[in-house]
N, C-alpha and C positions, 0 to 999 in steps of 0.2 A: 368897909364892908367886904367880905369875903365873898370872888368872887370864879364859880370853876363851872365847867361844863358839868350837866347831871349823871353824866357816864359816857362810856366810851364812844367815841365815833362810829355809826352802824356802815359806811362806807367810806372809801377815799374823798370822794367830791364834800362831804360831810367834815370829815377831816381837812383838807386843805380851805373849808369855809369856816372852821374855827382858826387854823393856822394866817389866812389872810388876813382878818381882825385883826390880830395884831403887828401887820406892817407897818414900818414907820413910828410906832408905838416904840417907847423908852424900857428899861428894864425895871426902872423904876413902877412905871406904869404894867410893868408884869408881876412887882415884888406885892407894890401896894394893892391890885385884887385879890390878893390871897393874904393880910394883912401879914407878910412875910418881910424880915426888916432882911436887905441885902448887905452883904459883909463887907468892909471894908477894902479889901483885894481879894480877890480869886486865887493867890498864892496858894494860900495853904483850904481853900474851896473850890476846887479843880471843879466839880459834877454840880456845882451851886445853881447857876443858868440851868442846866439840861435838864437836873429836878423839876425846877420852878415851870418848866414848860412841860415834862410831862403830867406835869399835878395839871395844870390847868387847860391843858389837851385832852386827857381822859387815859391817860396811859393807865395799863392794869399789867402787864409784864413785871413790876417791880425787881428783882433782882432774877429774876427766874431765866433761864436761858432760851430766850425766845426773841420777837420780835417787840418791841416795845408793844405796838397797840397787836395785840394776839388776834383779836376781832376778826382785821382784814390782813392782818398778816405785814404791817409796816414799820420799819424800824424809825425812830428817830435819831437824825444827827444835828449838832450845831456846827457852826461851820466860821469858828472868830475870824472876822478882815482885818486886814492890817490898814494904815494912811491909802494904801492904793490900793484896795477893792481885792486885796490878793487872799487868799488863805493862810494867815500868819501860823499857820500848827500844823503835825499831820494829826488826824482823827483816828479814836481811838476804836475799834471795831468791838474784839470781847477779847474772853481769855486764852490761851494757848494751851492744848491739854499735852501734858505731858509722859502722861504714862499711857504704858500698853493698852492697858484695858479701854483707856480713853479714847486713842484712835480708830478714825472714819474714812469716809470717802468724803470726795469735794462736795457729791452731789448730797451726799446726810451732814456736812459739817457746818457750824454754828456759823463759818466765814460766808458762807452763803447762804447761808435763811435771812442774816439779816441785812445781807449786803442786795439783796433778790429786790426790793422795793423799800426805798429810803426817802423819806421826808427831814429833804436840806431849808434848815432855816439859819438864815446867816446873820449874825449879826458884828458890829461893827466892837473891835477890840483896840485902837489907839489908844495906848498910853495915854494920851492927852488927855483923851475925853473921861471923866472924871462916870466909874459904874453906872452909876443911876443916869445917866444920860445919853447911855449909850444905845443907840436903834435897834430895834431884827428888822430884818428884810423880807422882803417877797419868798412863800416857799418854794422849794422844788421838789416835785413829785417825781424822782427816779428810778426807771431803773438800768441795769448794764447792758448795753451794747455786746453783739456778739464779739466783736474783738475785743474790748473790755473783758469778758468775761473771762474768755480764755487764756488775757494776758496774767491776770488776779488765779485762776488755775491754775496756771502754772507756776507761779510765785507761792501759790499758797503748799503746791505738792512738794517740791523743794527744799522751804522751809518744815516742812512736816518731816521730809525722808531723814533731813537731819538729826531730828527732835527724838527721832526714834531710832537712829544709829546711835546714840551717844552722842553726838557733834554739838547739841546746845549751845556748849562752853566756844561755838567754835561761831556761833550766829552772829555775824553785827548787824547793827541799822542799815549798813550800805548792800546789804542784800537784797534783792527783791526788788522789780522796776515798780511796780504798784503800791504791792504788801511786804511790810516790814516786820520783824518782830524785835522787840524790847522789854529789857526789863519792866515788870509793871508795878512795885514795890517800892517806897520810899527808902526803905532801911531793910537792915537783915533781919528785924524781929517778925518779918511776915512771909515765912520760909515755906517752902513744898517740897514733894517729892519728884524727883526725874530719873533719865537714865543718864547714866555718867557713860565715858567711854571703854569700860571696862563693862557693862552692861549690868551695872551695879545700881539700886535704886537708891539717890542719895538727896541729900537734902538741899536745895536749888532756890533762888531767887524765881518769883511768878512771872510769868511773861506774857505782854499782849501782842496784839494782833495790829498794826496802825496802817493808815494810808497815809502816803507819800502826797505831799501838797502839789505836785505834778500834777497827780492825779484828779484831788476835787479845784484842783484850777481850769481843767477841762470840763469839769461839768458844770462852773461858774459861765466858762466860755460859750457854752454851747445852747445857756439859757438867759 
């Protein structure tokens, strides 16, 4: 039997009382309320888990550039562990805008509406433990610290000054102490427009936006 919240969370206390429910709870036990059969590996179902929790959380943001639950203004993240309670991944935040007309300020950009209050739900990613049996955890209702905030500004202005000199081609993952940027495209078939270093707008691999497992290892830490 299919089973979801009848609409969005009207508050956060609201929200992290549907989000409690299922501590300790299997994914299985998250697939089968939505009679949603879970896939095999999450290889090639990267956003599989993060769906299945927004369907059954009350999310209404759907693809739309906002914060997951729009309501109160809270993003959702999942947060896979590795054997030792660690953050096996960095998480992915949104997309990278690349052209002129796209860019903002820190304080209007999409790296911080959603990074501004984030519901971390962790759950357990070992290899060993066979999908369907694997936990979420307790959640955390975040948001950034003022040194936090300002270190993730300045990583994100950086990355941005580049994006918009032409340097793109010039980004790696080892940039940014917090915020990273990467490719976000499997293949070449899912191409954009950027500026090149000629200030030429060409055709470019998508890029997101990720946090450094440094980082959500500190706010594992600190809860």
């Amino acid at each position: 039997m299919t089973t979801v919240f009848p609409g969005p969370p009207r508050t956060e206390q609201e929200l992290m009382e549907r989000a409690s429910e299922l501590a300790g709870k299997t994914l299985q036990y998250l697939a089968s309320r939505q009679n949603i059969e879970l896939p095999v590996s999450l290889n090639r179902a990267k956003g599989h888990i993060g769906t299945l929790l927004e369907k059954y959380l009350g999310s209404t943001a759907g693809s739309l550039p906002e914060p997951d639950f729009r309501e109160i203004g809270v993003e959702l993240k999942t947060l896979p562990l590795n054997k030792q309670g660690r953050p096996k991944e960095s998480t992915y935040v949104c997309v990278v805008p690349l052209l002129p007309a796209e860019q903002t300020t820190w304080e209007q950009s999409l790296v911080k509406r959603k990074l501004s209050r984030v519901l971390w739900l962790p759950i357990e990613a070992d290899a060993e433990i066979p999908l369907p049996r694997r936990r979420i955890g307790s959640p955390i209702l975040w948001s950034p610290g003022a040194t936090q905030e300002k270190i993730l500004r300045a990583d994100w202005q950086e990355l941005m000054d580049m994006v918009i000199t032409g340097e793109l081609e010039n980004i790696s993952a080892r940039l940014g102490h917090y915020l990273q940027i990467r490719p976000k495209a499997q293949n070449a078939r899912s191409l954009r427009q950027g500026i090149s270093n000629t200030g030429d707008i060409n055709a470019t691999l998508p890029r997101g936006f990720y946090l450094r497992t440094r980082f959500t290892r500190t706010i594992l830490q600190n809860h």
